[in-house]
C-alpha positions in Angstrom: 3.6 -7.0 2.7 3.5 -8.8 -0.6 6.1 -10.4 -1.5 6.4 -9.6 -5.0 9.9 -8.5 -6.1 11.8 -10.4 -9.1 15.1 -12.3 -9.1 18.1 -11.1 -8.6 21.5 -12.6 -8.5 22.9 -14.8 -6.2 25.7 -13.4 -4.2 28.9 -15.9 -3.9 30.7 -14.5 0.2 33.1 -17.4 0.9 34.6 -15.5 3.7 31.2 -15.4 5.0 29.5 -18.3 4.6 28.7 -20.6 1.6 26.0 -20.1 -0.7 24.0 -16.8 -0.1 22.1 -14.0 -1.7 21.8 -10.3 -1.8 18.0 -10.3 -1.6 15.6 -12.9 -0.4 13.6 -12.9 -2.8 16.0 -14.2 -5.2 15.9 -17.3 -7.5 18.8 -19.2 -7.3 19.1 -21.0 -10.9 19.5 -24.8 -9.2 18.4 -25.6 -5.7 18.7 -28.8 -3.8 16.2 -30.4 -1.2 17.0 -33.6 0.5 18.9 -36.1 -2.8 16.2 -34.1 -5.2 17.3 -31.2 -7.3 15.5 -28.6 -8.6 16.2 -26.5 -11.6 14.8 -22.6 -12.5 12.2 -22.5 -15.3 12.5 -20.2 -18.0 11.7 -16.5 -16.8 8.4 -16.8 -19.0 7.1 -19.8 -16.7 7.9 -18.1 -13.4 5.0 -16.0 -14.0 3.3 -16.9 -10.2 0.9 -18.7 -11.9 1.5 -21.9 -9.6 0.5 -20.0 -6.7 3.4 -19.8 -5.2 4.5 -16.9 -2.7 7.4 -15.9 -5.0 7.8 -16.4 -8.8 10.3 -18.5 -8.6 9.0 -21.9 -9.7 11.0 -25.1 -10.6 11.0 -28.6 -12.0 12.1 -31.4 -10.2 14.7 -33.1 -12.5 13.3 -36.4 -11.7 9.6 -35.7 -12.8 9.5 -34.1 -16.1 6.7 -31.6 -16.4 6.6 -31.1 -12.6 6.1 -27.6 -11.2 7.6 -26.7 -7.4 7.7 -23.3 -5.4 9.2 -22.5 -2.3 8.6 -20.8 0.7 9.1 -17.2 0.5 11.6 -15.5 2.9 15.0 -15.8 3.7 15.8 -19.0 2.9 14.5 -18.4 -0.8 17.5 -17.1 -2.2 19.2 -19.6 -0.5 20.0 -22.7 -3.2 20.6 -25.5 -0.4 17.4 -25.5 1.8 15.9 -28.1 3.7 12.8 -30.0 2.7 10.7 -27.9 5.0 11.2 -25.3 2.5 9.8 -27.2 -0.9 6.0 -26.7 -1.2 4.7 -28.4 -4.1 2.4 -27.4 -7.1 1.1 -26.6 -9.4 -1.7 -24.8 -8.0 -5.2 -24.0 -10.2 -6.1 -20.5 -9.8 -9.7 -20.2 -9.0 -12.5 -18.9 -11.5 -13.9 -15.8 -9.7 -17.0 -16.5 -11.4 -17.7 -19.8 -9.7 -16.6 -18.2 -6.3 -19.8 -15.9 -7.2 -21.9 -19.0 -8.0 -20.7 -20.6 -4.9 -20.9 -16.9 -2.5 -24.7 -16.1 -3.8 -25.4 -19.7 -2.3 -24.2 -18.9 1.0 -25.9 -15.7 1.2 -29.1 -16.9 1.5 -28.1 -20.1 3.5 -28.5 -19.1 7.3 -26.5 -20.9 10.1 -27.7 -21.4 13.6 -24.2 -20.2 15.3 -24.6 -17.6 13.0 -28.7 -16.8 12.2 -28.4 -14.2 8.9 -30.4 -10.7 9.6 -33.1 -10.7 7.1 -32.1 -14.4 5.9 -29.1 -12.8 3.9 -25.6 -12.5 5.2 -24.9 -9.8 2.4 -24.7 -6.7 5.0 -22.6 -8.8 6.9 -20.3 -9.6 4.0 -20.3 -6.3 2.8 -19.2 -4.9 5.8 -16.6 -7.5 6.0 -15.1 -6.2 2.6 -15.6 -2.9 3.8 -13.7 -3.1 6.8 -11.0 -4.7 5.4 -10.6 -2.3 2.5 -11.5 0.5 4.4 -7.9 0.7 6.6 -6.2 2.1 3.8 -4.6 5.3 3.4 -2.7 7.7 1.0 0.1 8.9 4.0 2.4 5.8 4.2 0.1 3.6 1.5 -0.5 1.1 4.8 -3.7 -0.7 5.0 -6.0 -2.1 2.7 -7.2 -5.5 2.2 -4.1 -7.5 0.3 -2.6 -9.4 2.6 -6.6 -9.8 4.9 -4.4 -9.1 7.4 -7.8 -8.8 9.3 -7.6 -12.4 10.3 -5.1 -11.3 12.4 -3.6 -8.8 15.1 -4.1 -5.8 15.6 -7.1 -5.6 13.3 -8.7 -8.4 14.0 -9.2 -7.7 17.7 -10.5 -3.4 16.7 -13.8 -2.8 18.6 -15.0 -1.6 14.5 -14.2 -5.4 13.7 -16.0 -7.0 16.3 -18.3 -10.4 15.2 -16.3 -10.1 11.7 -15.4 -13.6 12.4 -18.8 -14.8 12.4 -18.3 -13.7 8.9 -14.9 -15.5 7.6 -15.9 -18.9 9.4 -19.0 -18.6 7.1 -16.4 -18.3 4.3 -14.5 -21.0 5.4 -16.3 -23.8 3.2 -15.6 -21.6 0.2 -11.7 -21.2 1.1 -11.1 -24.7 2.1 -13.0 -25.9 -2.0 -10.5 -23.3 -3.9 -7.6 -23.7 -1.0 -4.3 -21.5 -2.3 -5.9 -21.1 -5.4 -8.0 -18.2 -4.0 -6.5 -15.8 -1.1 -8.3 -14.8 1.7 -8.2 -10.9 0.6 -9.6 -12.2 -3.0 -12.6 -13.6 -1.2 -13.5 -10.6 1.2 -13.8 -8.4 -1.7 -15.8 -11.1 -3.5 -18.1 -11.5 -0.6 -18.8 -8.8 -0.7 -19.5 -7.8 -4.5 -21.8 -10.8 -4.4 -23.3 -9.7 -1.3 -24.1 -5.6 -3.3 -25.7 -7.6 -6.4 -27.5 -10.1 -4.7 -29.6 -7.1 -3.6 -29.6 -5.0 -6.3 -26.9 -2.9 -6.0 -24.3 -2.2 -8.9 -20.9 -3.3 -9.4 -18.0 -2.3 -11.5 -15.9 -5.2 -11.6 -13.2 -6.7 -9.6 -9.5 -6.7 -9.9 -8.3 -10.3 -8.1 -4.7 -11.4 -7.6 -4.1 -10.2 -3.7 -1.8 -12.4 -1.9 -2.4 -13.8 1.8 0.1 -12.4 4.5 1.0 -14.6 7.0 0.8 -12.7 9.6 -0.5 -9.2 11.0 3.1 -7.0 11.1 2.4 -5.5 8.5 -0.9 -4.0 10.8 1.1 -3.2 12.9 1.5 0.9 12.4 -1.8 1.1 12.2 -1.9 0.4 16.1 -2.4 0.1 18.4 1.3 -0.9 19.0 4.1 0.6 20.4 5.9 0.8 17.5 2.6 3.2 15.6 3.0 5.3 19.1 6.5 5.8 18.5 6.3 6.6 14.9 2.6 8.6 14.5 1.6 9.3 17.9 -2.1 10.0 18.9 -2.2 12.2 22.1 -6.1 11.6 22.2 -7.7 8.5 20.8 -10.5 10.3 18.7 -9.2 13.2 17.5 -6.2 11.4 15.8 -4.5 13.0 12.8 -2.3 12.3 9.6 -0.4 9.8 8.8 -3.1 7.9 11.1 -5.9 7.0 9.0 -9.0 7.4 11.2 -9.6 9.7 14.1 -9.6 7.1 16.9 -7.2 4.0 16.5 -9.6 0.9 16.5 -12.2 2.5 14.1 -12.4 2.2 10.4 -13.7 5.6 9.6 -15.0 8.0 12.5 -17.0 7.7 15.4 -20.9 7.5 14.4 -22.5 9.4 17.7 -19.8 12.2 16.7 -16.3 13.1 17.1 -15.7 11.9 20.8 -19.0 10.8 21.6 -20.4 14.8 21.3 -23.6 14.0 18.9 -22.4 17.4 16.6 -23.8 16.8 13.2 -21.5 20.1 11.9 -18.8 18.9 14.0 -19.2 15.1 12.8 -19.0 16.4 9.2 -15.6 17.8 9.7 -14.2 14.8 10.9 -15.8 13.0 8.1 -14.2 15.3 5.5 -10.8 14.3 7.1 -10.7 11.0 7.6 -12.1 10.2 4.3 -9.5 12.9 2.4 -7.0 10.6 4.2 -7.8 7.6 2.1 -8.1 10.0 -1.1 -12.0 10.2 -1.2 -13.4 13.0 -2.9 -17.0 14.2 -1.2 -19.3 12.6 -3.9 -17.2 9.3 -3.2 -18.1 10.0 0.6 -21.0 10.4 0.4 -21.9 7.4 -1.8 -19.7 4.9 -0.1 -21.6 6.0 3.4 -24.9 5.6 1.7 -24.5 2.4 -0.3 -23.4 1.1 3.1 -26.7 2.6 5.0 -28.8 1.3 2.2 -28.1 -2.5 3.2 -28.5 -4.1 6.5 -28.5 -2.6 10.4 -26.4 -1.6 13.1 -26.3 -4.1 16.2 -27.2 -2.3 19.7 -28.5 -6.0 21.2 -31.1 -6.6 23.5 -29.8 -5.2 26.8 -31.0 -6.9 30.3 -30.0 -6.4 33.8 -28.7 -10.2 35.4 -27.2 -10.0 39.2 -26.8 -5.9 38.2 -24.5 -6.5 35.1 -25.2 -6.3 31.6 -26.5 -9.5 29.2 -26.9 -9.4 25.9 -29.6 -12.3 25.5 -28.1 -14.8 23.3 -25.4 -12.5 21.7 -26.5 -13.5 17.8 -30.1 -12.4 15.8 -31.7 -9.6 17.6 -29.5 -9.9 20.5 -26.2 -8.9 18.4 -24.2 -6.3 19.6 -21.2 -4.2 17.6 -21.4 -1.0 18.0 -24.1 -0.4 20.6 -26.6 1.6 18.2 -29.7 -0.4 17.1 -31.2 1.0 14.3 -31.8 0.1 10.7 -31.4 3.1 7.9 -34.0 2.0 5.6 -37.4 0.3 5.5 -36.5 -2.5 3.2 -32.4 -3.3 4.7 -32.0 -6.1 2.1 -33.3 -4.1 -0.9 -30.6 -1.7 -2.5 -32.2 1.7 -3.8 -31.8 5.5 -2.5 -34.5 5.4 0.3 -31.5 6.1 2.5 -31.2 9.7 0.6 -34.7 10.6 0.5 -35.1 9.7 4.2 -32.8 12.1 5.0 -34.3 14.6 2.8 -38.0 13.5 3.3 -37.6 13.8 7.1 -37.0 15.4 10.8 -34.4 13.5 12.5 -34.6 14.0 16.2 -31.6 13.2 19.0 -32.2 10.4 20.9 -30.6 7.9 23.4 -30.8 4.3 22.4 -30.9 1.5 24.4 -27.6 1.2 24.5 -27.4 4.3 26.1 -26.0 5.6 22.5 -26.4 9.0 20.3 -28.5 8.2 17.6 -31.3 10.0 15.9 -35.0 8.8 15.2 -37.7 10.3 12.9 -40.0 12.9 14.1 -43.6 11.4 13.3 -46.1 13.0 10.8 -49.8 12.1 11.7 -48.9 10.2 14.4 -46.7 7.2 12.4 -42.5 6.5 11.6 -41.1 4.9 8.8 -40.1 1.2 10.3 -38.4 -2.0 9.0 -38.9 -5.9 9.8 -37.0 -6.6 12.8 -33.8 -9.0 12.3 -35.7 -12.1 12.8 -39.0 -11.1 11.2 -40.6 -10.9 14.4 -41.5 -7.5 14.7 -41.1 -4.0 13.5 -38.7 -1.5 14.4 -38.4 2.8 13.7 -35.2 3.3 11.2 -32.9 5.4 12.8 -29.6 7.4 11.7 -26.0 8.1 13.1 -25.0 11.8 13.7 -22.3 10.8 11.3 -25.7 10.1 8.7 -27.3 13.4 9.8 -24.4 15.1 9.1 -24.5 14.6 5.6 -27.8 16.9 5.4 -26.2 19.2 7.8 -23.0 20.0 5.5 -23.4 21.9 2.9 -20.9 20.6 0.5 -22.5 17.1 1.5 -26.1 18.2 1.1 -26.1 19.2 -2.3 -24.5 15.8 -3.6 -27.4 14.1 -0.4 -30.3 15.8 -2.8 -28.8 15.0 -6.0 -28.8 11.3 -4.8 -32.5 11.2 -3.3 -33.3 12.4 -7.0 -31.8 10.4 -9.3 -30.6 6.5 -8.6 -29.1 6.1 -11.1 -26.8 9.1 -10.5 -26.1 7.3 -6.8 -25.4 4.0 -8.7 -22.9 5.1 -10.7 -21.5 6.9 -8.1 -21.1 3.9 -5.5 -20.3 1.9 -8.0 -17.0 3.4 -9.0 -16.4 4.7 -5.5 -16.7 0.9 -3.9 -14.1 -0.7 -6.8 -11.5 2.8 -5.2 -12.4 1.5 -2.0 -11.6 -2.4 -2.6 -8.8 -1.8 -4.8 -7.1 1.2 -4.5 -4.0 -0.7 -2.6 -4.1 -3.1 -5.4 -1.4 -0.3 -7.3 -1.8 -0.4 -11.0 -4.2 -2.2 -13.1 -1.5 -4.3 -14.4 -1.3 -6.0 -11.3 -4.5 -7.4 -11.5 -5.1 -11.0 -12.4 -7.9 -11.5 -14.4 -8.5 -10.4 -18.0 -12.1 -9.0 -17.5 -10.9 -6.3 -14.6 -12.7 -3.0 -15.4 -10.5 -0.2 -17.3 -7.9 1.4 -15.9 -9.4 4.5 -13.0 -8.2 7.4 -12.7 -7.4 6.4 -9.0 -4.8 4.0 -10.6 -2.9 6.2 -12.5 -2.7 4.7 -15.7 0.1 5.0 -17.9 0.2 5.6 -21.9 1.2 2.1 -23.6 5.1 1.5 -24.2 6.9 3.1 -27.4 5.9 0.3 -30.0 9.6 0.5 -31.0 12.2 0.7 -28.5 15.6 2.3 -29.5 18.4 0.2 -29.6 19.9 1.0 -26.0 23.5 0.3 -26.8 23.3 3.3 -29.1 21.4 5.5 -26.2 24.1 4.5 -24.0 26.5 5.8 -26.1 25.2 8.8 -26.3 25.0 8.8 -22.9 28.7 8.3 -22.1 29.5 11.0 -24.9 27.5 13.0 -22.6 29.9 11.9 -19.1 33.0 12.0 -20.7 32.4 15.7 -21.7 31.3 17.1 -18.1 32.4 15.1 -15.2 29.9 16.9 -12.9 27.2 15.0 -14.8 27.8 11.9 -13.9 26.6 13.4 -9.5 23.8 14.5 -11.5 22.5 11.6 -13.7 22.9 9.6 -10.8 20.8 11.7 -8.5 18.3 12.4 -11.1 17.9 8.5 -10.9 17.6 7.9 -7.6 15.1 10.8 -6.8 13.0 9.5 -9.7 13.1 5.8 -8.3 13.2 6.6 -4.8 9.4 7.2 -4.5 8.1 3.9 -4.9 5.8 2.5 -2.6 5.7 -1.4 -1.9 3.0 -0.5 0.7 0.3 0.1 -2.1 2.6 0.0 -5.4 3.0 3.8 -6.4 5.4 5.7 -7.4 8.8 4.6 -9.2 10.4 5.9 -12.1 8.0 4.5 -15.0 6.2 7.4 -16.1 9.0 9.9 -15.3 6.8 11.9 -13.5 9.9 13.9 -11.9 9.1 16.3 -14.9 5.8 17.6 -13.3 4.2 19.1 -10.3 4.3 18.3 -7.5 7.5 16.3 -8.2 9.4 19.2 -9.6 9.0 21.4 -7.2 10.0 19.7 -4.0 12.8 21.0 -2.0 14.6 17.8 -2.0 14.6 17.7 -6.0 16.5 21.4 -6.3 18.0 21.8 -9.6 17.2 18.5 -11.2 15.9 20.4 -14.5 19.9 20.9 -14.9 19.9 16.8 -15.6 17.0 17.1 -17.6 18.5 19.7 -19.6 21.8 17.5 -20.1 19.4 14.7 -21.4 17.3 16.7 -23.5 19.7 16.2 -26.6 19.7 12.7 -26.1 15.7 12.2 -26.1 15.3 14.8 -29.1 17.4 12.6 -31.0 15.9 9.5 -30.3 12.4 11.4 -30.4 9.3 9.3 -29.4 10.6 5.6 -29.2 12.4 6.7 -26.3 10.8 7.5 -23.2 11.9 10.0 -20.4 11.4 7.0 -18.0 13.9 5.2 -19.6 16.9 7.4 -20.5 16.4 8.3 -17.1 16.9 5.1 -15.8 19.6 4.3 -18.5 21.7 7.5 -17.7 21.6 6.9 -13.8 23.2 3.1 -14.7 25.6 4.3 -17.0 27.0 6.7 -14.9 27.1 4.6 -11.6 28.9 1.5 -13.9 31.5 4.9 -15.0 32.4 5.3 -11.5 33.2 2.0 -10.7 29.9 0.3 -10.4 28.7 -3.2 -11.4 27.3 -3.7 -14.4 24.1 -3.3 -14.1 21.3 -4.6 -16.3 18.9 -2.3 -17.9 15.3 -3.3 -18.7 13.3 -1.4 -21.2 10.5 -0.6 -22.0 9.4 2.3 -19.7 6.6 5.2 -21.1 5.9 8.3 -19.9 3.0 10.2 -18.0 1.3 13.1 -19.3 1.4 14.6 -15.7 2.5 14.4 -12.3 -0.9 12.8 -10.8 -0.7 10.5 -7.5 3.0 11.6 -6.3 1.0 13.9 -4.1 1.5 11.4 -1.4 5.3 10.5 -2.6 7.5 13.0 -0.7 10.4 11.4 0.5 10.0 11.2 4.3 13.7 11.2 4.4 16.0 13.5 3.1 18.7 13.8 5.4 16.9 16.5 7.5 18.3 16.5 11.6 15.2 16.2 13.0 14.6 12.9 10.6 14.8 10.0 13.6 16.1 6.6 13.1 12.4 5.5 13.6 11.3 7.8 10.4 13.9 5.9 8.8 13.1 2.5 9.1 9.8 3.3 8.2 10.9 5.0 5.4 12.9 1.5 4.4 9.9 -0.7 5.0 7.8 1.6 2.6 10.1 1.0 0.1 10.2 -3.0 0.2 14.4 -2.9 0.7 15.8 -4.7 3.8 18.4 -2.3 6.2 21.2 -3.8 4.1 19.8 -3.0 0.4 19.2 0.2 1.8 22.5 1.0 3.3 24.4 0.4 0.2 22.4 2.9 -1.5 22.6 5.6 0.9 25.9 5.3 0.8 26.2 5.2 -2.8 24.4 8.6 -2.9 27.5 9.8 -0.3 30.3 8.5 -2.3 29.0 9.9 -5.9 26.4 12.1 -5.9 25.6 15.5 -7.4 28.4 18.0 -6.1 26.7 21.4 -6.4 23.4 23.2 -5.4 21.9 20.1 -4.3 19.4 18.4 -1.8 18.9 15.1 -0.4 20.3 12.1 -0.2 22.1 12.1 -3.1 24.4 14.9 -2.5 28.2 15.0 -1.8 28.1 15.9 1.7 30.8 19.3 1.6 28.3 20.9 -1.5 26.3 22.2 1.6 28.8 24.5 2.4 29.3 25.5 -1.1 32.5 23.1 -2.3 32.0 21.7 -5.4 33.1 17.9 -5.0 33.1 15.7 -8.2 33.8 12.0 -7.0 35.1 9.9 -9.6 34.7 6.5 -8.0 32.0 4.2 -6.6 33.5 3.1 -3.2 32.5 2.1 0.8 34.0 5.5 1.4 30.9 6.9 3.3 31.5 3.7 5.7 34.9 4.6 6.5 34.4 8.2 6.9 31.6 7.3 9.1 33.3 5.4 11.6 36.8 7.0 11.5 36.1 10.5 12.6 34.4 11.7 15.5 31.4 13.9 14.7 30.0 16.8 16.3 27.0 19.0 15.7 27.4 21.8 13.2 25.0 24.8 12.0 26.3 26.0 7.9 26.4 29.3 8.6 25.3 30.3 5.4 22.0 28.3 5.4 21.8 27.5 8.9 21.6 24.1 8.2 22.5 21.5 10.9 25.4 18.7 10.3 27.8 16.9 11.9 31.3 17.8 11.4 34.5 15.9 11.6 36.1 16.8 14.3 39.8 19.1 13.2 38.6 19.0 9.8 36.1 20.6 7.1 34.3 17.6 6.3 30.4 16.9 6.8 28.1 14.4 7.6 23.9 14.5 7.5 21.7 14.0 10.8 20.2 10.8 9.1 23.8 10.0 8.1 24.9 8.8 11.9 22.3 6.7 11.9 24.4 4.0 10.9 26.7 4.3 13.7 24.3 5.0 16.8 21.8 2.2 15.6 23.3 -1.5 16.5 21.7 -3.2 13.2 22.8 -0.5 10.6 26.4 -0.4 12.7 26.6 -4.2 12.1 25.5 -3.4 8.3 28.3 -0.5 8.3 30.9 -2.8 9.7 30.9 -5.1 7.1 30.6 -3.2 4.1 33.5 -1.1 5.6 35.8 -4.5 5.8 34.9 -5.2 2.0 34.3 -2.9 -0.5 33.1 -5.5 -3.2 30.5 -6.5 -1.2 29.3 -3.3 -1.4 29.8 -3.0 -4.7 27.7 -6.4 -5.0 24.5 -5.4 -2.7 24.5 -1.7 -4.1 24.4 -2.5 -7.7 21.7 -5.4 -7.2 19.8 -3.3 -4.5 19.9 -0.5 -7.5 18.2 -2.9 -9.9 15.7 -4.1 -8.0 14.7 -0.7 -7.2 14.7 0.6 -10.8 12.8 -2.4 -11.6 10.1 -2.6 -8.9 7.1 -0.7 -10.7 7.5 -2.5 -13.7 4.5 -5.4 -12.6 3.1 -8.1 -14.9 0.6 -9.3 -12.5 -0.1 -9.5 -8.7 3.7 -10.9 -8.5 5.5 -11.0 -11.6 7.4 -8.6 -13.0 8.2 -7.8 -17.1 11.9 -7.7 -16.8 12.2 -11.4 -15.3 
């Protein structure tokens, strides 16, 4: 995962150990490596403009002008490392433009480990970008090509991903010339763009600034693993469901000779309408994306021959490559983009046939005696086209059909189309357009949510607050409420693909509003109401949101917490679709569930913990839901908690809990044994689980270390959708 999240301050433990920070991502304002020492630049330098993995960037104080970054991870927010940990700069972003220059080059420049089909490596490149992009999806945000985690486990080792290294050693020239200055997951998607215009196709635009993981975990629950097994399960590999993105585990999309093998055009086009819904593809976009792909290049089926009774595949490169086992081409011109891949299926008869790889494929019926064919690989000789059940099912489908004959009519129609659809597909786990690098990205897509600009004048937030407090000090139950209201609205960001957060307040609208978990939250809004009327337009919904959750958690005994504005609001509740919290305290909710449910929000187990149990100690007290909810207003007892403490941690591990069913709702708790107090099914997580024990252990000991972690842990939070860039952020 991208390690994007600003600084945040330095926590001083001296009964722990010496210097030490609540996040590691931090930036400690002086660091020292070796007898050199290193000073913070101003928050307007530490823009990741260096290259670095974090935005913290420094000056040596014996070179003036010098520019330093360090490693990211734990020892980042640490301001004594060793001199492993410096990594000089600066570093000189590459001009995506001259990686074009430098990729249409390539394309035409065939290798003899490597021979190009057609003398062009663009199907190979485009399938590259495809394949990486392609592993994306809308469930858990997981996939996607930031990161080009395909370089490594488990993706790089997929049967769908097989000879894709032939394509990044080809890349490797171009890497090693722009070295940090252009990541990995940059140059896929460039590849591949150069690769569609270099043969006619159209383009949008690109949106560059992905950063290079440095390793595959973050792969890893897209399996196979043990750990995607234990948390989305697939009983049979090929008819996998949601949260998995693809029917079988190993594939990018769905099997081409049909859903298990079974060459079922109809039956083909249902899976296709799954899988593809799962990464947010509407069927026009389907359609398109499958066709723009079938429009350039060829399936690899080898040449098959029988040595000492086992298979050969000749040389294994040129006509002898061998993927997927189908050997076919789609079109009679594979390096020549148009919409002969539409009217073919339009134009003819597609008959089942077995291929010599002993594959389901389909091949033309002839008309006076003839089939349309294509150049061979090599040049050597000519070969039928062909098409996938998963290509015939397009024609077979209805819904499909009509958008298949609207394509075969009109090219430009299919241009457009595949044009907008391919930038979803590349960039869709890119989050917001603000993260993008470069200033000539296309305009903001719907896909990307976009916001409405900022207020041009902010309010003056000391007055908002006041109003705020006004607000508190009349109704103590409020301050459960604002609180809550805060945390349900921050709660739903995504570090897995940069969505949701609070900025946009989209807590007011559908779907949002109406989950179970976010009961009687309107009666927050309604407390707030007077407060944004008076302020009118120059204060956004995001904000006083925001504002209202800190004041009341620094009323009960919080931190103080810095506020950042600046937030705007949405006009609707578009793309939380796929935000519902996947925990909410539920019994059924495993510790598994949970962790995932941490990762997805970029906290670590200890960030995490302090706001859980923050929601215990002050949250709403009455007809509530969630998290965020004093445990006894289950049962109906109204409990206003006046004070921020580790109470949940010594409740926890003082009683003995036992299963309960509310009688009234039939909901199932844990009790305290001998008395009337309550405890959620995700709640005794933290005392089965050894990690979030240790976790629980220590905040019980010291209750200012809670204090600490929760109230930084609650800024970076409220923070963490507010990007400037692939890694910076506006409020640092």
């Amino acid at each position: 995962m991208a390690q994007f999240f600003p600084q945040f301050f330095a926590l001083v433990l001296t009964s722990l150990f010496t210097i030490a920070a609540a996040d590691s991502a931090s930036c400690c304002q002086k660091k020292q490596v070796g007898g050199e020492k290193y000073t913070l630049l101003p928050a307007g330098e530490a823009d990741g403009s260096y290259g670095c993995l974090s935005s913290c960037v420094y000056e040596k104080e014996s070179v003036a002008g010098s520019r330093f970054c360090f490693k990211a991870g734990t020892l980042q927010a640490v301001c004594l490392v060793n001199s492993s940990e410096a990594a000089p700069g600066p570093v000189t972003n590459a001009n995506y433009k001259d990686v074009l220059a430098d990729l249409n080059i390539l394309l035409t420049k065939s290798e003899r480990f490597w021979p190009a089909d057609y003398g062009n490596y663009g199907p190979l490149f485009i399938r590259l970008a495809w394949h990486s992009a392609g592993t994306y999806r809308v469930s858990d945000g997981r996939g996607g090509v930031d990161g080009a985690r395909q370089r490594f486990e488990p993706e790089r080792s997929w049967p769908d991903n097989a000879n894709l290294d032939k394509a990044r050693t080809l890349l490797q020239p171009i890497k090693k010339k722009y070295g940090r200055g252009l990541s990995w997951a940059d140059l896929f998607i460039l590849a591949g763009n150069a690769a569609i215009e270099n043969m006619g196709g159209p383009v949008l635009g690109f949106c560059g600034g992905r950063v290079d993981a440095a390793d595959g975990s973050d792969s890893t629950l897209l399996g196979p693993s043990k750990e995607q097994e234990a948390l989305m399960p697939c009983e049979v590999n090929g008819q996998c469901e949601s949260p998995l993105g693809t029917s079988k585990v190993g594939l990018i999309y769905v099997n081409p000779e049909g859903p298990m093998g079974n060459p079922d055009p109809l039956a083909s086009a249902v899976d296709i309408h799954n899988v593809f819904s799962r990464m947010a593809m509407n069927n026009s976009e389907t359609v398109a994306l499958i066709g723009g792909g079938h429009t350039l290049g060829k399936s690899h089926g080898g040449s098959p021959v029988k040595v000492a009774d086992k298979p050969a595949c000749g040389t294994g490169k040129s006509i002898d490559t061998f993927t997927s086992g189908i050997e076919l081409t789609w079109t009679t011109q594979p390096t020549y983009w148009d919409n002969e891949y539409f009217r073919n299926l339009v134009n003819w008869e597609f008959s089942l046939i077995k291929g010599k790889g002993k594959t389901s494929q389909w091949e033309p019926i002839a008309r006076n005696g003839s089939k349309p064919t294509a150049i061979s690989a090599d040049g050597t000789f000519n070969q039928t086209i062909g098409m996938f059940t998963t290509d015939v099912a397009l024609i077979k489908d209805e819904a499909y059909k009509s958008i298949v004959l609207k394509f075969a009519e009109d090219k430009n129609t299919f241009d457009y189309a595949f044009a907008h659809a391919w930038y979803k597909l590349t960039t869709r786990d890119m989050g917001p357009v603000s993260r993008c690098r470069n200033k000539d990205t296309p305009p903001p897509q719907p896909f990307q949510y976009p916001l409405p600009d900022p207020p041009a004048q902010l309010p003056d937030f000391a007055k908002v607050k006041q109003k705020i407090v006004q607000v508190l000090d009349e109704n103590e139950k409020v301050i459960g409420m604002f609180i809550r209201l805060a945390w349900q609205c921050l709660s739903t960001f995504r570090s897995t693909d940069y969505l949701g957060g609070c900025n946009g307040a989209r807590i007011r609208f559908s779907p949002q509003k109406y989950w179970p978990v976010n009961v009687n939250l309107e009666n927050a809004l309604n407390f707030l109401q007077q407060i944004k009327t008076h302020f009118e337009t120059i204060l956004s919904w995001a904000d006083l949101i925001i504002l209202a959750g800190n004041t009341a958690l620094e009323k009960v005994g919080g931190k103080p917490l810095t506020f950042c504005g600046g937030r705007t609001d949405a006009t609707d509740g578009m793309g939380s679709e796929f935000l519902f919290p996947k925990i909410t305290g539920n019994f059924s909710e495993t510790l598994v569930q949970m962790n995932d449910f941490i990762s997805i929000m970029g906290l670590t187990k200890v960030e995490f913990a302090a706001l859980y149990a923050a929601g215990y100690a002050v949250g709403d007290s009455t007809d509530c839901d969630g998290l965020y909810c004093r445990r006894n207003s289950f049962q109906g007892s109204a409990s206003v908690s006046l004070s921020l403490t580790n109470i949940f941690f010594h409740d926890l591990l003082s009683e003995t809990w036992e299963e309960y069913t509310i009688p009234s709702t039939g909901k199932q708790v844990y009790r305290a044994a001998g008395k009337d107090a309550l405890m959620l099914g995700t709640d005794l997580h933290f005392r089965t689980d050894p990690e979030l024990l240790a976790i629980s252990q220590d905040f019980q000991a010291e209750n200012d270390l809670f204090l600490s972690v929760a109230a930084s842990a609650w800024t970076k939070l409220t923070n963490a959708d507010r990007f400037d860039g692939p890694t910076g952020n506006v409020c640092y």
